[in-house]
NUBAFI-357857 format. One line per 5 residues: their letters; for each residue x, y, z of C-alpha. Coordinates in pm, whole numbers, plus 50000, padded with zeros to 5 digits. Example, Ala and Ser with C-alpha at 12.3 -4.5 7.8 and 13.67 -1.06 7.14 Angstrom:
residues 2
AS	51230 49550 50780; 51367 49894 50714 $
end
This chain:
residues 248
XXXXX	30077 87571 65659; 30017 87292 65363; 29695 87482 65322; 29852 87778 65273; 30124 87658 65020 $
XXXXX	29892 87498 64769; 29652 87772 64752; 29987 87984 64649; 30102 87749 64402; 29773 87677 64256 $
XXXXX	29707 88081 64200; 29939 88098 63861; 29713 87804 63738; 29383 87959 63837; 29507 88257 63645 $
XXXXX	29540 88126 63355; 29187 87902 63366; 28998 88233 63360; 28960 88574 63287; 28845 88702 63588 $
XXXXX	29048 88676 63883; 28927 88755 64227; 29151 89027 64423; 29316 88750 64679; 29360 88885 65080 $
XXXXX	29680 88991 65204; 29969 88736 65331; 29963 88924 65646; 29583 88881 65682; 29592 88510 65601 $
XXXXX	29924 88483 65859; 29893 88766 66124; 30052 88527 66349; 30322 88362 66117; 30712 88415 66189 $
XXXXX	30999 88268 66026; 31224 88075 66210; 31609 88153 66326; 31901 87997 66361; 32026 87961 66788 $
XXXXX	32331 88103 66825; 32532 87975 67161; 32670 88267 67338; 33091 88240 67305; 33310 88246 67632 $
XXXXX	33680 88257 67539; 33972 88308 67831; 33919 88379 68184; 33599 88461 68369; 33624 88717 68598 $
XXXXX	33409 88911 68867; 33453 89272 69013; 33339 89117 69351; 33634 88915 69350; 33893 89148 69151 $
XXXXX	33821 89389 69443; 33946 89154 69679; 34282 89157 69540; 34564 89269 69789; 34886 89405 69704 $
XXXXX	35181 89183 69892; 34919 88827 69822; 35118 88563 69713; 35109 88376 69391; 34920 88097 69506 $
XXXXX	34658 88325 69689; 34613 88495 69379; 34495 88160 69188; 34282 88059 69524; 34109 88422 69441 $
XXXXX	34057 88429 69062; 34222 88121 68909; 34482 88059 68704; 34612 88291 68462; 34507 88325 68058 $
XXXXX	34871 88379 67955; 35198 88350 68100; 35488 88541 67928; 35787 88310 67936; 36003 88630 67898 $
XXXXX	35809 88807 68157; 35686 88543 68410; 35653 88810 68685; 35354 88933 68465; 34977 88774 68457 $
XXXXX	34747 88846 68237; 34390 88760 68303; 34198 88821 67916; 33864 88713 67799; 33686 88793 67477 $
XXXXX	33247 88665 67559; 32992 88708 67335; 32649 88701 67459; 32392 88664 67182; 32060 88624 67434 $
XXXXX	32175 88970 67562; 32367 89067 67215; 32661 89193 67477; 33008 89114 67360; 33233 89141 67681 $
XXXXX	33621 89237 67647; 33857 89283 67921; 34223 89239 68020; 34387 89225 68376; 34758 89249 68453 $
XXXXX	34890 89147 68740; 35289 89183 68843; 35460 89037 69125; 35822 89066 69276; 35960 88799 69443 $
XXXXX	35644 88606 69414; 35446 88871 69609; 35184 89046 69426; 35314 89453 69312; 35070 89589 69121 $
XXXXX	34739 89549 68974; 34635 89702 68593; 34233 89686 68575; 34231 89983 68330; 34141 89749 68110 $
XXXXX	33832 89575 68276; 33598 89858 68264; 33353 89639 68014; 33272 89422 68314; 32960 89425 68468 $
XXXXX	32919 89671 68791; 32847 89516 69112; 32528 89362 69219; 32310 89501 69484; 32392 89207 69697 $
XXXXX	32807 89190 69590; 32755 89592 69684; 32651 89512 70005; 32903 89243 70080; 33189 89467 69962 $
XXXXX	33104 89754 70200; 33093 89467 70486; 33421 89346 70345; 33558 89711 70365; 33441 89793 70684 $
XXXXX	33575 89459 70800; 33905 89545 70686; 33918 89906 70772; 33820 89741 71139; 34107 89548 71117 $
XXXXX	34405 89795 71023; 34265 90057 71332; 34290 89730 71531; 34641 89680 71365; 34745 90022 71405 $
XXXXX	34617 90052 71761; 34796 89726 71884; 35123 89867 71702; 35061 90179 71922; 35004 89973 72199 $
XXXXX	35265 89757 72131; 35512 90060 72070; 35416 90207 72385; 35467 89895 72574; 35814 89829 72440 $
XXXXX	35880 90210 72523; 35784 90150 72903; 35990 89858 72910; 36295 90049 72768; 36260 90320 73045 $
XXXXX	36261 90040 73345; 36489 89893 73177; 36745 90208 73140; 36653 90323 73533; 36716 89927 73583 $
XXXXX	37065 89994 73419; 37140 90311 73609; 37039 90177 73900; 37270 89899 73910; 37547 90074 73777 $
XXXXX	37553 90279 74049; 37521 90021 74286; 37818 89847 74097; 37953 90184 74118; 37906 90210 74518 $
XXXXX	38028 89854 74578; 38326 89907 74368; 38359 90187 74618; 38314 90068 74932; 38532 89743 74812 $
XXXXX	38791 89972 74744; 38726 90142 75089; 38741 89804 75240; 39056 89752 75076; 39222 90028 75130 $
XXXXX	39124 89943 75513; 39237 89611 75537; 39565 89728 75325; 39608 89982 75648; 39568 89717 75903 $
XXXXX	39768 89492 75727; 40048 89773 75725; 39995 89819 76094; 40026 89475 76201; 40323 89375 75996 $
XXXXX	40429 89719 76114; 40400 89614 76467; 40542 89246 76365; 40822 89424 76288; 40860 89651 76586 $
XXXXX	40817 89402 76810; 41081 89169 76613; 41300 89444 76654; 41207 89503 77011; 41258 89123 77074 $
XXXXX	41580 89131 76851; 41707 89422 77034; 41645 89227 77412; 41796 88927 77272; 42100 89115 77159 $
XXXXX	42121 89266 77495; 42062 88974 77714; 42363 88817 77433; 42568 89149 77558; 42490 89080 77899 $
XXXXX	42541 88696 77887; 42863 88772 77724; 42978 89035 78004; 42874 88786 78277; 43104 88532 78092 $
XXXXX	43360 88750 78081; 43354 88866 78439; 43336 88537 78525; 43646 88454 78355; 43813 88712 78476 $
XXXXX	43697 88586 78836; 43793 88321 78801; 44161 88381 78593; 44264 88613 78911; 44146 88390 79145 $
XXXXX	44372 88148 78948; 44670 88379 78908; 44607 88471 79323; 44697 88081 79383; 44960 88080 79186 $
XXXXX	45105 88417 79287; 45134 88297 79661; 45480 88290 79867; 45654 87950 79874; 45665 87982 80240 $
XXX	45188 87993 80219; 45043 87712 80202; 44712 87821 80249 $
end
């Protein structure tokens, strides 16, 4: 390289020494493998870094927090609209001259996630073979899951309906039991109510029957008092109804 400079600086000299000038070879000839050098340029990553692989795996209904343990924190929160996340990133990649823009909006209501804007994340690099492979796993995984879901809901359904049904034939059963033991109690009543008649009934026929002797034997007692007195008042009025001339 210092070879090369002073033979370019001395050439104006050389000139003007002599007449004759030799034609002098080409720069590219003398250089063929010469090549200025450049500036490095650092590639630029401004806001959040996000991933398809994990954007995908966003649910509707995740909370807050499971949102962050996903894909981090948030670029910007909007103190007038804190139900709103936006996700934005402005990269410059000067190795692969790429310049990478993309915005994600995420809302939630009542701290549950409600809906998820990537319409504005198509500048993001597709999946990988590998991420591709994962996903479908992750899919199928998940599809596996909601049949299992849905088919222990049927099961579940069709379990509470079974129970429902013994339950109902458990309630008409014992209502007509209740039913038929009201019955019979009332029978059993209305039995005891009878006998209950027919004994006081009888109570009372025989009171009467004893009430009725007693009066009579009262009757009678009184008649044989009365005869007796009698007896004995004309015997009495026989003694003193005698001659003066009886003595016996």
């Amino acid at each position: 390289m210092n070879k090369l400079t002073l033979i370019v600086f001395s050439l104006p000299f050389l000139s003007a020494c002599s007449d004759y000038m030799p034609k002098l070879p080409d720069m590219s000839e003398l250089t063929p493998n010469l090549s200025l050098p450049t500036f490095y340029k650092a590639d630029v990553y401004q806001g959040s870094v996000l991933e398809r692989f994990t954007i995908n795996q966003l649910k509707l209904g995740m909370s807050q927090a499971q949102v962050q343990d996903l894909i981090g924190s948030p670029s910007v929160i909007d103190p007038f609209h804190n139900n709103q996340w936006d996700y934005i990133n402005h990269s410059t990649s000067f190795e692969e001259d790429t310049v990478i823009r993309y915005r994600l909006i995420l809302t939630f209501k009542n701290n549950l996630l409600s809906n998820i804007d990537t319409t504005g994340i198509t500048s993001l690099p597709e999946l990988t073979d590998k991420e591709k492979k994962l996903e479908d796993q992750r899919i199928a995984e998940e599809i596996a899951a909601a049949e299992a879901a849905v088919k222990a809901k049927i099961e579940a359904v069709k379990i509470a309906k079974e129970r429902a049904e013994v339950a109902a034939e458990a309630k008409v059963k014992r209502i007509a039991e209740e039913k038929e033991a009201a019955k019979a109690k009332a029978l059993e009543q209305k039995r005891l109510t009878k006998e209950k008649s027919q004994v006081e009934a009888k109570a009372n026929k025989e009171a009467e029957i004893k009430k009725s002797i007693k009066k009579k034997e009262q009757v009678e007692a009184l008649d044989k008092k009365h005869l007796i007195e009698e007896k004995e008042e004309s015997e009495t009025k026989k003694k003193t109804d005698k001659p003066w001339y009886q003595f016996w």
